[in-house]
C-alpha positions in Angstrom: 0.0 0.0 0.0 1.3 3.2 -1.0 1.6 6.2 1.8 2.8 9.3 0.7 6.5 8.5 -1.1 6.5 5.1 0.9 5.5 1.7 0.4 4.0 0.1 3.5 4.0 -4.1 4.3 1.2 -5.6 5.6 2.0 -8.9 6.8 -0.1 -12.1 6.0 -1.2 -13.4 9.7 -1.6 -17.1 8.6 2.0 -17.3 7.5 3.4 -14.9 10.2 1.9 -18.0 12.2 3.8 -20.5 10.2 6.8 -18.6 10.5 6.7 -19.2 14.2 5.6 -22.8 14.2 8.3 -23.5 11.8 11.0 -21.8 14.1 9.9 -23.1 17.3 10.2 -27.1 15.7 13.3 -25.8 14.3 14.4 -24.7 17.6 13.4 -27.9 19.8 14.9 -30.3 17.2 18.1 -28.2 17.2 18.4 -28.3 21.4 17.6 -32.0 20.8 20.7 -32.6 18.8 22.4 -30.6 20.4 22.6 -33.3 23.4 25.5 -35.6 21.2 27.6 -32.6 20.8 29.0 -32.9 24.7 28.5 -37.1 24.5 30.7 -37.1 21.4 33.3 -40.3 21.7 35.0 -39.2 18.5 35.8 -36.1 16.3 33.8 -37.2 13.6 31.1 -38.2 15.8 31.4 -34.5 17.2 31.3 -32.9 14.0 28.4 -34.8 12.6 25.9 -33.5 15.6 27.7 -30.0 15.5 26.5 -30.1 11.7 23.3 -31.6 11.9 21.9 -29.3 15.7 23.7 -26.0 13.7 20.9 -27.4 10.3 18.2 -27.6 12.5 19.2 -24.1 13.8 20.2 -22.4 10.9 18.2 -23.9 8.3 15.1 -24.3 10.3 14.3 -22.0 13.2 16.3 -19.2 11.3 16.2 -19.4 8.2 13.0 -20.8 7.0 11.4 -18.7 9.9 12.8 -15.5 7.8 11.8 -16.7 4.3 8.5 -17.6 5.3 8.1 -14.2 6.7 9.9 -12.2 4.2 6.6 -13.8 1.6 4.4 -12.7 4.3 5.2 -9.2 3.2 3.0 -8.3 1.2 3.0 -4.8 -1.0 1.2 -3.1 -3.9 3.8 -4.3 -6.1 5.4 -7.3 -7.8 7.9 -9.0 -5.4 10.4 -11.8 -6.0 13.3 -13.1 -4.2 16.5 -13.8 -6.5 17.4 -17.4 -5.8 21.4 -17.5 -5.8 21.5 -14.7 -3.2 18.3 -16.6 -1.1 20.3 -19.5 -1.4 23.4 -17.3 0.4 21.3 -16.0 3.0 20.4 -19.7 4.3 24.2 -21.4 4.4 25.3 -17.7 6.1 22.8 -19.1 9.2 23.5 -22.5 8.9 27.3 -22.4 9.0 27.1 -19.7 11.5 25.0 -21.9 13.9 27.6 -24.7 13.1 30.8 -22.3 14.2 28.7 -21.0 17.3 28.2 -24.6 18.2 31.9 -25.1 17.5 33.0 -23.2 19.7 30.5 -23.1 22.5 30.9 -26.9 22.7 34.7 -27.0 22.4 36.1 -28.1 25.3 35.0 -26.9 29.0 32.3 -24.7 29.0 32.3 -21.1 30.1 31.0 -17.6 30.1 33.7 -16.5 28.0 33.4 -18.9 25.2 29.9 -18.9 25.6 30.0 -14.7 24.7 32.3 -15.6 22.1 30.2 -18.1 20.0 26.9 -16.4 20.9 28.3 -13.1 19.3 29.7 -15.0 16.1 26.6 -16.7 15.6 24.3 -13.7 16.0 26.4 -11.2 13.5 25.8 -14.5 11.3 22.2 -14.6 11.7 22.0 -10.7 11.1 23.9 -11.5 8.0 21.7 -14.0 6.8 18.7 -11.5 7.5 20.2 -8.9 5.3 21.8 -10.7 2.9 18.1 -12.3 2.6 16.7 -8.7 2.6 18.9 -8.0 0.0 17.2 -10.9 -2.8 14.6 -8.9 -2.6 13.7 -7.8 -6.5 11.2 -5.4 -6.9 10.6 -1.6 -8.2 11.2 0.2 -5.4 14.9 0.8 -3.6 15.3 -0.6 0.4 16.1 2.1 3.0 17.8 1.2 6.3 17.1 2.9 9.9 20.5 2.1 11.2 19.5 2.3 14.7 17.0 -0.6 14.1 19.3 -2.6 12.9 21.7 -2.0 15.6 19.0 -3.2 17.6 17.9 -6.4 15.3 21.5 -7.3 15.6 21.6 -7.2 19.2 18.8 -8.9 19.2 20.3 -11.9 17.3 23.5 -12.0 19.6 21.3 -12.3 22.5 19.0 -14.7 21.1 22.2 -16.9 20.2 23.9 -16.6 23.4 20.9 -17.9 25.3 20.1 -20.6 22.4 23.8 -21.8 22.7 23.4 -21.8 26.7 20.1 -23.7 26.5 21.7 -26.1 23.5 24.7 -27.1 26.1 22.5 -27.0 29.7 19.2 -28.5 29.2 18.1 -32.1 28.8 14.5 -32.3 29.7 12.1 -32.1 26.9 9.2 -30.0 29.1 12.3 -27.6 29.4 13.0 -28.0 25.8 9.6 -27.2 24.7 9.3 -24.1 26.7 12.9 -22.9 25.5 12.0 -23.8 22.2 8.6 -21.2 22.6 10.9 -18.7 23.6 13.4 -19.3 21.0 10.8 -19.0 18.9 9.8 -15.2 20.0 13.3 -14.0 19.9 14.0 -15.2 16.1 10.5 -13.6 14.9 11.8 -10.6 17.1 14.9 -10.4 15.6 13.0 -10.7 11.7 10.5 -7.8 12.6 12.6 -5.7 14.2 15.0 -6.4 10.8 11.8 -5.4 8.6 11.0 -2.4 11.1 14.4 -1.4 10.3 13.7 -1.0 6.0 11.7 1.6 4.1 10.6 0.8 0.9 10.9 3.9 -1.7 9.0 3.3 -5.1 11.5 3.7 -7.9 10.3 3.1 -11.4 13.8 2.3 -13.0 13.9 -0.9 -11.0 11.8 -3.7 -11.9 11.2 -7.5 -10.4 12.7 -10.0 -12.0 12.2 -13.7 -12.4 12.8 -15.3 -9.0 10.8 -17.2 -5.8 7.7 -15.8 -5.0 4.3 -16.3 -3.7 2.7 -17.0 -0.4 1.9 -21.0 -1.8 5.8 -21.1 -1.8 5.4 -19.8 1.8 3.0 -23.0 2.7 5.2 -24.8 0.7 8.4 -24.0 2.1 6.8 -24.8 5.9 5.8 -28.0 4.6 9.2 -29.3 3.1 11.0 -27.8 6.3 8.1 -29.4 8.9 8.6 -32.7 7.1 12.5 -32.7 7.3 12.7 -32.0 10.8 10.1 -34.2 12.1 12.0 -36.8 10.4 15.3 -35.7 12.5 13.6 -35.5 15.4 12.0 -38.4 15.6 15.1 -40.2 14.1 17.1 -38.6 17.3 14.6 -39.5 19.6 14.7 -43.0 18.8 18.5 -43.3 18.9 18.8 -41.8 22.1 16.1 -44.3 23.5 18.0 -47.0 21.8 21.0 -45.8 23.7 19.0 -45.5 26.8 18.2 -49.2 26.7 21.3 -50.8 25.8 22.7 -48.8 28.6 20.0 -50.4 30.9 
């Protein structure tokens, strides 16, 4: 909707919704995988649940929870989302959720690593925001309020740091489910705070090109990602009851 030299985003409310079902399932499978990265017996062993918790994370809770929400923009104007620089935005959170994992779980844990990692995976998920921000292709040029984005990077860090504590100090899955709730709050904070952050100026000389769009690749997108984590988590679950019993 136009207002005065402005464009405004409305935001769809059913896929606003998704967005935060996605990243809460996202962020419970993540803690849940989380669990091998401390048992680890071998490097490789390490490494393989550093890579698939910091997937769960990145790719789920983070970054489908952004793209999902970046379609739930919606403007009174053609929108699509350039697919090599989409594609950026989701292995910028992934591999950041891997190296804040990394180095969280390296070794003892403490406050000061725990600062460390939390920071390096934030400025990544802020990366992976405006790096996704920046696929946008659409007649109109994108504005920043650098304050806001101070503050939506802030917001990631802190999300991060307490994701990383809660990935390396919780075991119960009550006390997963509620951290995973919370989780999901701060991400979608994080995103709206991001999308707060943009003005959208109309500009004729720019034009959307041929790229992902659509709120049925929205749906679609929750879908695939629901499907693949289910699948992880119940695949975790199982092994760690397997585990469980053989130890019994």
């Amino acid at each position: 909707m136009l207002h005065d030299h402005f464009i405004q985003c409305d935001h769809d409310p059913f896929l606003m919704g998704l967005s935060y079902v996605v990243s809460v399932l996202g962020s419970f499978t993540a803690l849940q995988l989380a669990i091998s990265i401390p048992q680890a017996r071998t490097a490789r062993q390490r490494w393989s649940a550093i890579a698939s918790a910091g997937a769960a994370m990145g790719g789920g809770a983070i970054w489908a929870m952004h793209f999902i929400a970046m379609l739930a923009c919606r403007m009174e104007l053609a929108v699509s989302y350039h697919l090599g620089i989409t594609a950026l935005s989701a292995v910028i959170g992934i591999v950041s959720c891997m190296l804040g994992l990394a180095v969280a779980g390296s070794g003892m844990f403490n406050w000061t690593k725990l600062a460390l990692a939390g920071t390096c995976m934030g400025l990544g998920v802020t990366g992976m925001h405006y790096t996704g921000m920046a696929a946008m292709q659409m007649a109109a040029q994108t504005h920043y309020d650098i304050a806001l984005v101070g503050a939506s990077a802030l917001i990631a860090i802190v999300a991060s740091t307490v994701a990383l504590w809660l990935a390396f100090n919780l075991r119960g899955k009550w006390q997963m489910l509620g951290s995973a709730l919370v989780m999901g709050i701060a991400v979608c904070g994080m995103h709206y705070t991001g999308m707060q952050a943009a003005t959208f100026v109309p500009d004729a000389q720019m034009a959307a090109a041929g790229g992902l769009s659509g709120p049925k690749l929205g749906m679609g997108i929750f879908a695939v990602t629901t499907v693949l984590l289910a699948v992880v988590l119940s695949t975790s679950l199982l092994r760690h009851r397997q585990r469980a019993l053989v130890q019994i």
